[in-house]
N, CA, C and O of each residue as an XYZ file, in Angstrom:
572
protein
N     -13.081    -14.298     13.705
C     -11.866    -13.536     13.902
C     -10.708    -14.507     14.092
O     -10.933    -15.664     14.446
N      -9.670    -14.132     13.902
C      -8.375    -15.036     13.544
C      -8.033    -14.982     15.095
O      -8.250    -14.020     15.830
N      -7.277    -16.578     15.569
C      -6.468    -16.173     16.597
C      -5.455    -15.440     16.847
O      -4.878    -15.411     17.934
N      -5.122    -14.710     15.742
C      -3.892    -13.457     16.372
C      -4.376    -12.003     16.528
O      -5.069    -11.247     15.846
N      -3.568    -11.899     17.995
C      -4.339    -10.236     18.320
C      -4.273     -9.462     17.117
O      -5.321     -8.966     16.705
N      -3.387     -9.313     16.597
C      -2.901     -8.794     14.883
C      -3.948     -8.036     14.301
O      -4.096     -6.826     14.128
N      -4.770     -9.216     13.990
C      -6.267     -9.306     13.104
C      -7.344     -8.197     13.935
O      -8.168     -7.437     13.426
N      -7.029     -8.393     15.322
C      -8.269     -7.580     15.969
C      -7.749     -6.219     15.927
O      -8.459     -5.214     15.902
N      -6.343     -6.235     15.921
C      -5.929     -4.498     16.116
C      -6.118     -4.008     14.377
O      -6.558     -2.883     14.138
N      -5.827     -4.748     13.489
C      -5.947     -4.269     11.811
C      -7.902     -4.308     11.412
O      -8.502     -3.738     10.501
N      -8.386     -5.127     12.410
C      -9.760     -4.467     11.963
C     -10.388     -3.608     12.777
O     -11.486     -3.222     12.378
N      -9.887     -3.077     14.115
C     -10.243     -1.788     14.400
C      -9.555     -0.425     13.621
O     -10.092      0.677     13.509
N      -8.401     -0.773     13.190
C      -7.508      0.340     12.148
C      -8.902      0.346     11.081
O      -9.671      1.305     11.138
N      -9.106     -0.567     10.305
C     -10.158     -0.711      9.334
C     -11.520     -0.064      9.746
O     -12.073      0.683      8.939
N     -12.056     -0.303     10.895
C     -13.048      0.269     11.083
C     -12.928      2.100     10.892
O     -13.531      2.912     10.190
N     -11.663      2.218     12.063
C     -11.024      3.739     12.310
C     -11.438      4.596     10.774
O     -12.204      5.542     10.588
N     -10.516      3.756      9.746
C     -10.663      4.389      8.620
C     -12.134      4.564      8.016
O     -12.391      5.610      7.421
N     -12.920      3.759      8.125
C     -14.120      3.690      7.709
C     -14.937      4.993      8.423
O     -16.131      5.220      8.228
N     -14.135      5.724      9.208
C     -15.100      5.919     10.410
C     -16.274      5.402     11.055
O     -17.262      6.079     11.340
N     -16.151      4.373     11.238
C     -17.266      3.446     11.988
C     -17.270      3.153     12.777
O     -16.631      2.101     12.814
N     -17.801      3.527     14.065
C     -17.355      3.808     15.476
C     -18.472      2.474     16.099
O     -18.374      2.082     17.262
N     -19.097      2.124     15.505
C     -19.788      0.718     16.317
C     -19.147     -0.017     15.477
O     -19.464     -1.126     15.909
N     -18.327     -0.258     14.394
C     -17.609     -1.491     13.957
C     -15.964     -1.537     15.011
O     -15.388     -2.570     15.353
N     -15.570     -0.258     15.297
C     -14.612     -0.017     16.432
C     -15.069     -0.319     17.714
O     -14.313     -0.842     18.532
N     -16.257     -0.037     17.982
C     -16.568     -0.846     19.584
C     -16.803     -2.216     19.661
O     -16.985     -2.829     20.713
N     -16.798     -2.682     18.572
C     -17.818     -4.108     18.341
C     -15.951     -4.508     18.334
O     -15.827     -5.604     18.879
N     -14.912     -4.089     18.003
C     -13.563     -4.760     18.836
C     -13.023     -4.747     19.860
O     -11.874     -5.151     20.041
N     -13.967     -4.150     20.942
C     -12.911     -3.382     22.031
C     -13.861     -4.590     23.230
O     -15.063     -4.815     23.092
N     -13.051     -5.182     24.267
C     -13.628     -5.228     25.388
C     -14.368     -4.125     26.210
O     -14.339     -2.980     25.759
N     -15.068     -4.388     27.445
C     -16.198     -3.843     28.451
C     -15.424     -4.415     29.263
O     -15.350     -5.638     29.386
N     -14.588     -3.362     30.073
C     -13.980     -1.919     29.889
C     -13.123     -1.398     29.259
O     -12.070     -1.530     29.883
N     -12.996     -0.934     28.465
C     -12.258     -0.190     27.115
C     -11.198      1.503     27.915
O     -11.321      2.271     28.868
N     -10.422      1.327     26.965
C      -9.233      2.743     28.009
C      -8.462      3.061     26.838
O      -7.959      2.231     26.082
N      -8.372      4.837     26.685
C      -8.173      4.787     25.635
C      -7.073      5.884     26.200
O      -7.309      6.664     27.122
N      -5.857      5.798     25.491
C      -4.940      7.401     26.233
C      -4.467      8.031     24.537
O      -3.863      7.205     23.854
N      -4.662      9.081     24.047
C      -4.457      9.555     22.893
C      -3.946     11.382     23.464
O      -4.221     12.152     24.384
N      -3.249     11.360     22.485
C      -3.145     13.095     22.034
C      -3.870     14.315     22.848
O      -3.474     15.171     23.639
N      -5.033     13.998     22.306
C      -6.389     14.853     22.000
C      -6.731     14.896     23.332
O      -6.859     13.807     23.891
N      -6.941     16.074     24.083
C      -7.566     16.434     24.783
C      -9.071     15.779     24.887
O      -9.682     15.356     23.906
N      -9.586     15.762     26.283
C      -8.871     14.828     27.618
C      -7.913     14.337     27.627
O      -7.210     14.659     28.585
N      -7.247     13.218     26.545
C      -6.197     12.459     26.830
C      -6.681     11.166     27.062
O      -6.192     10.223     26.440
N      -7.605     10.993     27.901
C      -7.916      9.623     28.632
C      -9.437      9.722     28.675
O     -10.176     10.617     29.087
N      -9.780      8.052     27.903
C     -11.353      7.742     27.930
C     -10.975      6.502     28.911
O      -9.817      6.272     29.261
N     -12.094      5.741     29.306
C     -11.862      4.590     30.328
C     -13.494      4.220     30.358
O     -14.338      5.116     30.333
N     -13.712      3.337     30.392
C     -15.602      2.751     30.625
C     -15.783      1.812     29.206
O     -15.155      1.517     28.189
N     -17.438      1.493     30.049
C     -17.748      0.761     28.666
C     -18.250      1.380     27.003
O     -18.697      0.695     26.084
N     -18.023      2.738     27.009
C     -18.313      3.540     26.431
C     -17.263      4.339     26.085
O     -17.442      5.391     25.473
N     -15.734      3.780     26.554
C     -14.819      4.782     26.073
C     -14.396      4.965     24.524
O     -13.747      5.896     24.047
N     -14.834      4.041     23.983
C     -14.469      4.238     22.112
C     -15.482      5.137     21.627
O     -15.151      5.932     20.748
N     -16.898      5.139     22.144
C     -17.704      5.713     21.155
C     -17.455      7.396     22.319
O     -18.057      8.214     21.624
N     -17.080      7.970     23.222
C     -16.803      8.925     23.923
C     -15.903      9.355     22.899
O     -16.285     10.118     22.011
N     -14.530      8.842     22.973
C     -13.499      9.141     22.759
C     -13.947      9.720     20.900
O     -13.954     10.930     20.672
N     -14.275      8.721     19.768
C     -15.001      9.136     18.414
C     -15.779     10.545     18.421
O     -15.468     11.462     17.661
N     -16.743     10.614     19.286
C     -17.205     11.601     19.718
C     -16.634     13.175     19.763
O     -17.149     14.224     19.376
N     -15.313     12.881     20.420
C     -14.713     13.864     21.062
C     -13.352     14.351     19.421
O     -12.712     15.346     19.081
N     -13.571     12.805     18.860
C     -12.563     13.187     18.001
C     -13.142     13.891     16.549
O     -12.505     14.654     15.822
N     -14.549     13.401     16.349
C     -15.739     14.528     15.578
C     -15.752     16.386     15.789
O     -15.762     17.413     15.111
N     -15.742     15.930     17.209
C     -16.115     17.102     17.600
C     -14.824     18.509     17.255
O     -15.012     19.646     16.821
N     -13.504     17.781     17.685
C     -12.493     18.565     17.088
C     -12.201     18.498     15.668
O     -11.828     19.573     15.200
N     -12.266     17.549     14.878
C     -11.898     17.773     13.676
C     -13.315     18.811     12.999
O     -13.111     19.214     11.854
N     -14.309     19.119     13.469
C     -15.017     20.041     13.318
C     -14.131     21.140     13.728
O     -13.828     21.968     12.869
N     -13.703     21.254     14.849
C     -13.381     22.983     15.050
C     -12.339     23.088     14.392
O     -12.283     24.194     13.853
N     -11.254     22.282     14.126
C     -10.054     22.318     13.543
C     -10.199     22.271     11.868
O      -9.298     22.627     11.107
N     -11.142     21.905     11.565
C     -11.216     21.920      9.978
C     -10.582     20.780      9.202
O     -10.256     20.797      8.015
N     -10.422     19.435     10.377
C     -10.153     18.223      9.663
C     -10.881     17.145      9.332
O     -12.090     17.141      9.568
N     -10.394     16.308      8.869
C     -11.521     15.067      8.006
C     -10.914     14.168      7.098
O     -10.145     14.731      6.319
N     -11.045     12.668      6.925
C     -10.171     12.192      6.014
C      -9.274     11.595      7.209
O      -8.187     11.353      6.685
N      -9.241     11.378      8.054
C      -8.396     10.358      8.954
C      -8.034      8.825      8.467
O      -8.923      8.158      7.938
N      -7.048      8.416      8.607
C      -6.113      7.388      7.804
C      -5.493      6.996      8.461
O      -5.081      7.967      9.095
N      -4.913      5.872      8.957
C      -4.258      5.247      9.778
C      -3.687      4.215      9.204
O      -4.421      3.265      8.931
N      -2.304      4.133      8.889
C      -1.682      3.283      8.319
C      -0.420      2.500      9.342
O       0.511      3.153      9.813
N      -0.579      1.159      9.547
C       0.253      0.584     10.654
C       1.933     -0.019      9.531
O       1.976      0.044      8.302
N       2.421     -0.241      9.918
C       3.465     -0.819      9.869
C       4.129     -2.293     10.433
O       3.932     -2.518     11.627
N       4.802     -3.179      9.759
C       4.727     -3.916     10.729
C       5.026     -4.132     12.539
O       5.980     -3.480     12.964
N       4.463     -4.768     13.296
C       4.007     -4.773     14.521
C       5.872     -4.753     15.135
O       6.680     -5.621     14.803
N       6.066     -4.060     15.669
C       7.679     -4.441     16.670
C       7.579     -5.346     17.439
O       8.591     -6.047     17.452
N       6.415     -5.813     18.430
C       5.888     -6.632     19.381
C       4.138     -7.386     18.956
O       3.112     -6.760     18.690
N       4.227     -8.061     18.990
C       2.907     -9.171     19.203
C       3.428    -10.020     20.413
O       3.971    -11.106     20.208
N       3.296     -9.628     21.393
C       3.474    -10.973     22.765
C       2.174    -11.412     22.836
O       1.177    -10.702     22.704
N       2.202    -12.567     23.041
C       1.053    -13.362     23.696
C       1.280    -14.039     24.714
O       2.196    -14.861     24.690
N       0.341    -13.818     26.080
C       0.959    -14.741     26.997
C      -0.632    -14.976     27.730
O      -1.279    -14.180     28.410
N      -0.987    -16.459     27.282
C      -2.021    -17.002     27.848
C      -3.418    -16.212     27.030
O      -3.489    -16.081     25.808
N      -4.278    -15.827     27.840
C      -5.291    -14.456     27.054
C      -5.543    -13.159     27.034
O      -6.557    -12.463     26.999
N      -3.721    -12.878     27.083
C      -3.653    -11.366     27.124
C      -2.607    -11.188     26.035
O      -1.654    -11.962     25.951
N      -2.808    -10.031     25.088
C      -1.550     -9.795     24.451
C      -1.460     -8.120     24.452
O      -2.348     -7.401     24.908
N      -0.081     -7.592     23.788
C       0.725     -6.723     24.182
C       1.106     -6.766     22.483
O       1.864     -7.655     22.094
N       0.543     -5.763     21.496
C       1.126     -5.023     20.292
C       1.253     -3.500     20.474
O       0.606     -2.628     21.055
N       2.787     -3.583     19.444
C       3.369     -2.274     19.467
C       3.472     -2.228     17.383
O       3.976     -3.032     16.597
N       2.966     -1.315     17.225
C       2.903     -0.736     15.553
C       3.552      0.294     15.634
O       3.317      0.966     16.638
N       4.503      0.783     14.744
C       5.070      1.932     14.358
C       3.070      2.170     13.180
O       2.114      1.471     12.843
N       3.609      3.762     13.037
C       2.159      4.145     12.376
C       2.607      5.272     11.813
O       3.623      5.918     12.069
N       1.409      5.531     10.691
C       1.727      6.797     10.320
C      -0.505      7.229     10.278
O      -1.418      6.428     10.478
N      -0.592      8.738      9.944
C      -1.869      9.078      9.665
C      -1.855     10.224      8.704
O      -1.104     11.198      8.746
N      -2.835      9.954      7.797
C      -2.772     11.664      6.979
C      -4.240     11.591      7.265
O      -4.892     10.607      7.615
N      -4.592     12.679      7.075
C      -5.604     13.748      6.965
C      -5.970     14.819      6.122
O      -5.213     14.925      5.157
N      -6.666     15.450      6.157
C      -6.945     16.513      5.281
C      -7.286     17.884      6.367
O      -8.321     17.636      6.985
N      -6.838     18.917      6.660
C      -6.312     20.256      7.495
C      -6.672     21.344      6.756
O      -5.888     21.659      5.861
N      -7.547     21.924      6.883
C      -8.292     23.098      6.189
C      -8.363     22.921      4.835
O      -8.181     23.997      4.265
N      -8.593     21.808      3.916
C      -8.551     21.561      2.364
C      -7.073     20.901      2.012
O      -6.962     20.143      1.049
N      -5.864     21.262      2.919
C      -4.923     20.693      2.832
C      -4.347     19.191      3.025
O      -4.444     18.907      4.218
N      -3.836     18.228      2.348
C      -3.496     17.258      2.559
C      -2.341     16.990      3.939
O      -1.407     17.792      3.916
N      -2.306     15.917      5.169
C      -1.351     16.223      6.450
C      -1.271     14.782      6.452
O      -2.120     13.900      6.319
N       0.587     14.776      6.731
C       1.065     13.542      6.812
C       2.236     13.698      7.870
O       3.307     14.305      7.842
N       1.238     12.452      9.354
C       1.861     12.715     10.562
C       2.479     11.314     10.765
O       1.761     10.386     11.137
N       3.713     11.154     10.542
C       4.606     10.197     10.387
C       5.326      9.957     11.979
O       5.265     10.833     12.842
N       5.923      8.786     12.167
C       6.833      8.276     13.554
C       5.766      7.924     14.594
O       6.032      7.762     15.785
N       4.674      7.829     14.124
C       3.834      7.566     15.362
C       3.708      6.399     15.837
O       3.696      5.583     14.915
N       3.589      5.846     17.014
C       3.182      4.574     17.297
C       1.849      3.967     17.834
O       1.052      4.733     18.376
N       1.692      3.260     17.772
C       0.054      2.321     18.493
C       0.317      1.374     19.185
O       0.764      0.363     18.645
N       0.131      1.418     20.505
C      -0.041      0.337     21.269
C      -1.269      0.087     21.579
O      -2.223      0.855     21.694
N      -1.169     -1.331     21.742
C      -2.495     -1.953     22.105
C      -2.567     -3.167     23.148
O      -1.936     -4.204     22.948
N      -3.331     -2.982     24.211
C      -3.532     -4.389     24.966
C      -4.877     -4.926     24.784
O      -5.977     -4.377     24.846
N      -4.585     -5.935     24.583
C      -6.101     -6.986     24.227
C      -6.019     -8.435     25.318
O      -5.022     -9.068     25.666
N      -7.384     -8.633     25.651
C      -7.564     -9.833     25.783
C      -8.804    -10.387     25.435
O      -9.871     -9.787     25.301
N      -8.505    -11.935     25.261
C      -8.758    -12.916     24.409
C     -10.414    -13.553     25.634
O     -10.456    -14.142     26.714
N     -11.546    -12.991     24.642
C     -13.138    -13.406     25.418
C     -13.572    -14.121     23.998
O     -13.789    -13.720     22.855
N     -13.584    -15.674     24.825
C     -13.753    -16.704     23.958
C     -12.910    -17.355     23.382
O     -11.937    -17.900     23.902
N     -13.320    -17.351     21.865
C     -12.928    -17.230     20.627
C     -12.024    -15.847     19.572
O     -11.505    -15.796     18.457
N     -12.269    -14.816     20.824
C     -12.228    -13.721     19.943
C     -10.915    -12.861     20.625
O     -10.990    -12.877     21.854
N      -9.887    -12.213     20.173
C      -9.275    -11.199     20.670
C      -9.855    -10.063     20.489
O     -10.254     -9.725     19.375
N     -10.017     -9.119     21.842
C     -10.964     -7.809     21.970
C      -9.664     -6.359     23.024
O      -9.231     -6.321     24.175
N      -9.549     -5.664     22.099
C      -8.853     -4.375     22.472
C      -9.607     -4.009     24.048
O     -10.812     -3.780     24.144
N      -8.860     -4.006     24.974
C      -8.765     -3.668     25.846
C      -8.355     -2.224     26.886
O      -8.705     -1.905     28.022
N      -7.299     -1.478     25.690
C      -6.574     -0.311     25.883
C      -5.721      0.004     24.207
O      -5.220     -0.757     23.379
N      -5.901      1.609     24.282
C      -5.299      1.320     23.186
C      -4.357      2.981     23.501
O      -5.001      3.898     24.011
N      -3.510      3.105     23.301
C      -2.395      4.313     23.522
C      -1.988      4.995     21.650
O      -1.560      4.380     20.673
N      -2.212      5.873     21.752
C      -1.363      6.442     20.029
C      -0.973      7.330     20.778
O      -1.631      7.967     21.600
N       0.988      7.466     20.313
C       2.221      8.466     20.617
C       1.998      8.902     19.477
O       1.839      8.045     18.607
N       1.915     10.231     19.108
C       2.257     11.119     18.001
C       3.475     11.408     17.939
O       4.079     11.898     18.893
N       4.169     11.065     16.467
C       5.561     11.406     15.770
C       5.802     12.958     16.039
O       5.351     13.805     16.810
N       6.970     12.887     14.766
C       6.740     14.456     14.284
C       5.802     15.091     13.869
O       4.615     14.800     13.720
N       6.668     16.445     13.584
C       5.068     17.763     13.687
C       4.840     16.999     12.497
O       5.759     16.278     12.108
N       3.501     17.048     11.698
C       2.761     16.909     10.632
C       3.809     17.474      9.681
O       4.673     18.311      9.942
N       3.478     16.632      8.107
C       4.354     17.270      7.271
C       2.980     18.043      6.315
O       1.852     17.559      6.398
N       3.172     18.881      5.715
C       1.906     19.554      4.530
C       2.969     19.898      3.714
O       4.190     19.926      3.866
N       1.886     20.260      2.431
C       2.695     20.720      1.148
C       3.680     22.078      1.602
O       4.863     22.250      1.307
N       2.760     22.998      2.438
C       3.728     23.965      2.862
C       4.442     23.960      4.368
O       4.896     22.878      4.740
N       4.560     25.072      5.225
C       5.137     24.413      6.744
C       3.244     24.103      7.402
O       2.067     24.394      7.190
N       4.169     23.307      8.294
C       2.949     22.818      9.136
C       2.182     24.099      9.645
O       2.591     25.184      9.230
N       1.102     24.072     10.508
C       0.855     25.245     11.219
C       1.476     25.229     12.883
O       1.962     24.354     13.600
N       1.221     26.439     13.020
C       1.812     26.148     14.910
C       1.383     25.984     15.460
O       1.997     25.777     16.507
N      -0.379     25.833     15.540
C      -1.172     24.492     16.668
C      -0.580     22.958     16.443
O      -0.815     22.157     17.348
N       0.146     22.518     15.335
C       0.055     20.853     15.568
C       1.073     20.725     16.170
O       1.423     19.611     16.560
């Protein structure tokens, strides 16, 4: 893995997309904290990525989504200070919403990592959701 946190936050995005939730834990430090959207809101433990995947299966089942995409932008912040760093990504995500194509734009990703070893390892990771979702027609009024 490269010395810039960069690399560790673009190959958990990579994993994300893959849906590969042990190639996403296999980036995260022990203890991992996750604050998102999605009800709970908040994972925390050594088990909070594969909880949190879990939980995010479980709704895109009831909701009728699938096809998750995560596209970063360049980073606003990469601080590094010593073996902790601090990235901020503007983001966007589409999906697919009952057969429909969904493109949820303005979002951001933060991430705190620190550096075990050789390696930078996600530590916490926060996604702010943008605006409502855009679809071919209006959004619906759950998003």
């Amino acid at each position: 893995m490269s010395n810039d946190p960069m690399a560790a936050v673009l190959q958990y995005v990579a994993a994300f997309n893959r849906g590969d939730a042990k190639a996403m834990a296999a980036t995260c430090a022990d203890p991992m904290q996750i604050l998102d959207g999605m009800s709970p809101h908040v994972w925390q433990g050594p088990t909070a990525g594969e909880d949190w995947w879990g939980e995010v299966l479980a709704e895109a089942e009831h909701v009728g989504a699938s096809g998750y995409h995560i596209v970063l932008d360049a980073p606003r912040h990469v601080d590094v200070t010593g073996e902790y760093a601090y990235v901020v990504a503007p983001a966007s995500m589409t999906f697919t919403l009952r057969g429909e194509q969904v493109t949820q734009t303005g979002s951001v990703f933060t991430v705190a990592l620190r550096k075990i070893g050789a390696e930078w390892r996600l530590t916490a990771w926060a996604w702010a959701k943008g605006g409502r979702p855009a679809r071919s027609e209006a959004a619906p009024a759950e998003e």
